[in-house]
N, C-alpha and C positions, 0 to 999 in steps of 0.2 A: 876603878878608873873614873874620872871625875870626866862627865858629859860636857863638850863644847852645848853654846846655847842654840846654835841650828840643827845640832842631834837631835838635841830636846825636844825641839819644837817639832820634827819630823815625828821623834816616837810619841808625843802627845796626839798629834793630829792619827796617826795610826789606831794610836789605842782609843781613840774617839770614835772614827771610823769603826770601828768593831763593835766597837757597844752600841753603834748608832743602826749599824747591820742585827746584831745580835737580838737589839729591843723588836724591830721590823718584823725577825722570824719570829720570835716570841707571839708576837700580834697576828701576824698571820694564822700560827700554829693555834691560838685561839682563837679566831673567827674559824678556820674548819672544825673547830670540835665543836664550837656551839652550832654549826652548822649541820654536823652530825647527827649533836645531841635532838636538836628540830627533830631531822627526819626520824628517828628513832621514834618520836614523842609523839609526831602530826599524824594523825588516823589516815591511814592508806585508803583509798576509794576500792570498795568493795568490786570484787571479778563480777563479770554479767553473769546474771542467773545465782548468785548466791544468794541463800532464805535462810533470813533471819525469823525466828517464831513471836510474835509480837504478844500473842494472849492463847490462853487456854483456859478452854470455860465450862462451863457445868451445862448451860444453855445452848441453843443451836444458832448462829449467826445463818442470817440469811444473807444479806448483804452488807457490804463494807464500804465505808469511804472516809478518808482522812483530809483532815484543812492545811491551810500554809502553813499555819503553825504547829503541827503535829499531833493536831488531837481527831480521837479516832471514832467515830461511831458504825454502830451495827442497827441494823434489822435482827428481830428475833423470828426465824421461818415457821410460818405459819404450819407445816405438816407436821411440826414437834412444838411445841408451844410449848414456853417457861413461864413464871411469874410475871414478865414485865412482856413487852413488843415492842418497844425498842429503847436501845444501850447506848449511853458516851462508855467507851474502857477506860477506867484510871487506874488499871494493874494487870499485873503479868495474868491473877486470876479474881481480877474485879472489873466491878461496874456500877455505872449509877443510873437509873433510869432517866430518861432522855424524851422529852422535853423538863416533865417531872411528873411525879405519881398520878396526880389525875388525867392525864393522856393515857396513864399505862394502867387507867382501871381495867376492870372485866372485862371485854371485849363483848359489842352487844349491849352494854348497859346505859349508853346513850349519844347524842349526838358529837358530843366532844371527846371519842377515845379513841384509840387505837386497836381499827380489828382486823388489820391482817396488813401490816408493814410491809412492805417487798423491797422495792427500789431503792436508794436511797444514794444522792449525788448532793455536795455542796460547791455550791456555786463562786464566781470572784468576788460575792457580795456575801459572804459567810454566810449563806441560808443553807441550811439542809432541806433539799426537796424529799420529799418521802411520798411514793405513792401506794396507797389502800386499798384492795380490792376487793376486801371484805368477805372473803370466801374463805373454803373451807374452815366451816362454820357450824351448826345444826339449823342455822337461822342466817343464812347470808345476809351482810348486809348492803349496803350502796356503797359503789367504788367511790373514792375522793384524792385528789390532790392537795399536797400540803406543805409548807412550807415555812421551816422557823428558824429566826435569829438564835447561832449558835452562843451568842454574848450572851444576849438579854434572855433568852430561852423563849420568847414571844411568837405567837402566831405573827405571819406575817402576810400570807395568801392562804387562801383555798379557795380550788375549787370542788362540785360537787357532779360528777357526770350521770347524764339522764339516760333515757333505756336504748339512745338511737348511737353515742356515743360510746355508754359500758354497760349493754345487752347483759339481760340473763344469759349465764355460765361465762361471761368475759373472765378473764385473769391478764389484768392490768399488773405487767409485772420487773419492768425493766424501765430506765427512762435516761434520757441525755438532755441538757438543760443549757440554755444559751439566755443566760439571765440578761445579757450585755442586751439582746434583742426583744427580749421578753416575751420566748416561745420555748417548749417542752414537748419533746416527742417520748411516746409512750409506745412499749413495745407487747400486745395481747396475743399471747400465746393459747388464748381460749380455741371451741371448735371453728368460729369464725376467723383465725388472727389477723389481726389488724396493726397497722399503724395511726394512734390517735394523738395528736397535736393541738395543746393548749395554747392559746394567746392568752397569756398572762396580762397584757395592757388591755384585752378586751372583757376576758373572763367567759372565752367561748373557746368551743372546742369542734373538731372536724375528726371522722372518722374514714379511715383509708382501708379497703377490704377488699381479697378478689382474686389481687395476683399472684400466680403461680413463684415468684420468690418470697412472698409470705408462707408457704404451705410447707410441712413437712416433707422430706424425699424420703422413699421408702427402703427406710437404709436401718438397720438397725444397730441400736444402741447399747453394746455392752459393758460392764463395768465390774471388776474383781470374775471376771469368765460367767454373767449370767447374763443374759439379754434380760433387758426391763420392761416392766409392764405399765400402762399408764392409763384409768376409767377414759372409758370413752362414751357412746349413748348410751342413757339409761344408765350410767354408773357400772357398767359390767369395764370388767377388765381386759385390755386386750394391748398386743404389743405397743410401746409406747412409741410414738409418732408426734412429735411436739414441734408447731409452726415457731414463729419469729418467737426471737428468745432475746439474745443480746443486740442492746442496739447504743451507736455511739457517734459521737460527733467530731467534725475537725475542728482543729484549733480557730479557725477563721469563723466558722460557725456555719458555714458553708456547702456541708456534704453531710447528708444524715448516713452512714452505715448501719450496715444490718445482717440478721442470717439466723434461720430457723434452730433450733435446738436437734432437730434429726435432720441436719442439714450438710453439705461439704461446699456450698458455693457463701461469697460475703459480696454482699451488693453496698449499691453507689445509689444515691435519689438526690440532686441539688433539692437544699432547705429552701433556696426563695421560691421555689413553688410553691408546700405549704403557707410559706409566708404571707404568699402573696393572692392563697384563695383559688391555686390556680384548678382544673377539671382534673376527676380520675384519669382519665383520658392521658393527659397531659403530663401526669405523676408518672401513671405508666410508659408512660415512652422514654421517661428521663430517668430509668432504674437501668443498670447498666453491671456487672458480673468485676468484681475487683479481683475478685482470683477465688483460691482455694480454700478452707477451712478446716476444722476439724468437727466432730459431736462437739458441742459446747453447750454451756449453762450462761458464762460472762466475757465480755472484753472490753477492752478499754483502746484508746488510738493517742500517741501521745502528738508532742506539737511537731516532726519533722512528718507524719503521716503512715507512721508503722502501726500495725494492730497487732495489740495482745491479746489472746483467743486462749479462754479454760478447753484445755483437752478432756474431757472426762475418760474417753476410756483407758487412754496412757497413763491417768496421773500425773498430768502438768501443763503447761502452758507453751503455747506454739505459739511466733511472730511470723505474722504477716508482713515483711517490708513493703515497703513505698514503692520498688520496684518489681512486687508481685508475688516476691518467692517468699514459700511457706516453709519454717524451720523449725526445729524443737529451742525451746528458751528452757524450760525445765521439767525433768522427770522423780520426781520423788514418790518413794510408797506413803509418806503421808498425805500427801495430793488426794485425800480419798472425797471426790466430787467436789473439784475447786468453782465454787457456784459463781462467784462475781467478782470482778478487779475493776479497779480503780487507783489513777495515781494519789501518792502524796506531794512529799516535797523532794525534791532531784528526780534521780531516777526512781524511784521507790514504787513501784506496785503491788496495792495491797488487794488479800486476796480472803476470802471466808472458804474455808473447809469444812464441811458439815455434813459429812457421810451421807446422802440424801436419800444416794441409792439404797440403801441399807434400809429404807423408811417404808410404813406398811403400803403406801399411796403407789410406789414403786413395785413393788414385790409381792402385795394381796395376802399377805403370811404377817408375822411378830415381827417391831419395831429389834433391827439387828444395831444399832446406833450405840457405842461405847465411847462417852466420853473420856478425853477431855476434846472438844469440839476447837477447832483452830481458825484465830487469826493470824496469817503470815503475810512476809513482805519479801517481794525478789527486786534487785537492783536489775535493769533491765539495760544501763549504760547508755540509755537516750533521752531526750529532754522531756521530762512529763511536766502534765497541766495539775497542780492538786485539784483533786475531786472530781476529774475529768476521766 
């Protein structure tokens, strides 16, 4: 049958209409599958508390801290000494010595090395602080402060503390770093412990001693089901009792936190007091009980005001929220004495595992320590400061 011409034009326009519908779903049906294909492809944000293992080493990491841009450095701990005292890691199981070789001569063999690494935090200005305290040793030497450009590998500060500052037997050994202000609080776990605070723009230093949140609480420490033992006068051995241990800063720069290593309390001290010179007196009155803790070695505080706190005896990491409560963030059997954290970049805190307690300095018996010695990172789901 031969079409009139307004048929026509009806079954044109229809059949137009459909291919015009038809192309439509076509495009749409392709935008969700590339939209699929994405999600499929885009890296999922890791669950809180997931640990990824970042390095495994021949060596003992004392301390860890990573830059904005991903790169990692360690402290090599002084109770187990390797070849070198301290690492940038450039592999699952490498390293390069850090600043470079002649930093990491012999320890003791002169003014420009590295003899006993502990601390180490890099700041918004890419310096890595590292502080020294030159012990455990045959021949202690003088504690020091230091500080170098992770680009150029450059010294960039030091300072050098005198006997009123880092007293025979100090252990200068923990530190938080407010480069923006250009002040460093140092945390001395020695028989004295203390809080001691550089002014970087002066190149002087103040020592804080005395109060009873500095001191160990008589709490003891066990770890794999042994209580530890830690020298005490005259290097005899006796249950370990170890004052101010981790110590960390807010993001403002604001609030020094703190808390003994045989301790369960985490205090509060505003920073512009040291800042500003103020009396023991005065320090002490503005030390203030943030909450709870656990036995710890390290913690870090990210920028909304949560603290991450190393458990030792559980094997993981406990957060302290901003609003007080203490919780477990992670329990792992490789957790074996998570010494120090510090963030990287997002959530990422990293963390050195280095079986400490295993160590004769602990135990008064044979080094129990099997490598492969770990650097790990937990996704903590809240906003961290790299190196902070």
């Amino acid at each position: 049958m031969k079409c009139t011409p307004i048929y026509a034009f009806v079954a044109a326009f229809v059949l137009a209409s459909c291919a015009k519908q038809d192309a439509t779903a076509l495009q749409s049906d392709a935008a969700a599958a590339a939209a699929l294909s994405a999600d499929a492809t885009a890296p999922a944000t890791p669950a809180v508390g997931q640990i990824e293992i970042v390095a495994e080493l021949d060596i003992t990491p004392g301390n860890v801290t990573a830059s904005k841009d991903g790169r990692v450095f360690a402290s090599v701990h002084g109770m187990r000494r390797g070849p070198v005292q301290m690492i940038e890691v450039t592999g699952r199981n490498t390293y390069i010595p850090f600043p470079d070789e002649a930093w990491n001569a012999e320890p003791g063999s002169g003014k420009d090395v590295l003899n006993t690494p502990h601390g180490v935090v890099i700041d918004g200005l890419d310096r890595l602080w590292v502080i020294d305290h030159g012990n455990w040793m045959a021949t202690p030497q003088p504690p020091k402060l230091l500080a170098f450009d992770i680009n150029t590998r450059k010294l960039v500060y030091r300072h050098d503390f005198d006997k009123t500052t880092g007293p025979d037997g100090q252990i200068l050994q923990d530190l938080a770093v407010d480069g923006e202000r250009g002040f460093v609080y140092v945390a001395d776990c020695g028989p004295d412990p203390a809080i001691v605070v550089v002014d970087i723009n002066k190149n002087t230093a103040r020592r804080f001693a005395g109060h009873p949140s500095l001191q160990a609480e008589d709490v003891e420490l066990v770890v794999e089901g042994n209580p530890l033992l830690f020298p005490g006068p005259g290097g005899r051995m006796g249950p370990a009792r170890v004052g101010v241990n981790p110590i960390t800063l807010s993001a403002d720069g604001e609030t020094v936190y703190f808390g003994s290593m045989n301790g369960t309390s985490w205090y509060s001290v505003p920073a512009r007091l040291f800042r500003e010179g103020a009396a023991d007196a005065a320090i002490a009155r503005g030390i203030i009980r943030v909450g709870a803790k656990p036995l710890s070695d390290g913690a870090a505080t990210d920028a909304e005001g949560n603290h991450f706190i190393t458990n030792l005896p559980d094997n993981g990491i406990d957060m302290l929220t901003k609003d007080g409560e203490l919780r477990p963030l992670v329990r792992d059997p490789r957790f074996l004495w998570a010494d120090n954290a510090h963030f990287g970049q997002d959530s990422w805190l990293y963390v050195a595992i280095n079986q400490l307690h295993r160590n004769p300095i602990f135990t008064g018996a044979g080094d129990r320590g099997v490598p492969p010695y770990l650097i790990a990172r937990v996704w903590t789901g809240t906003p961290g400061q790299p190196g902070r």
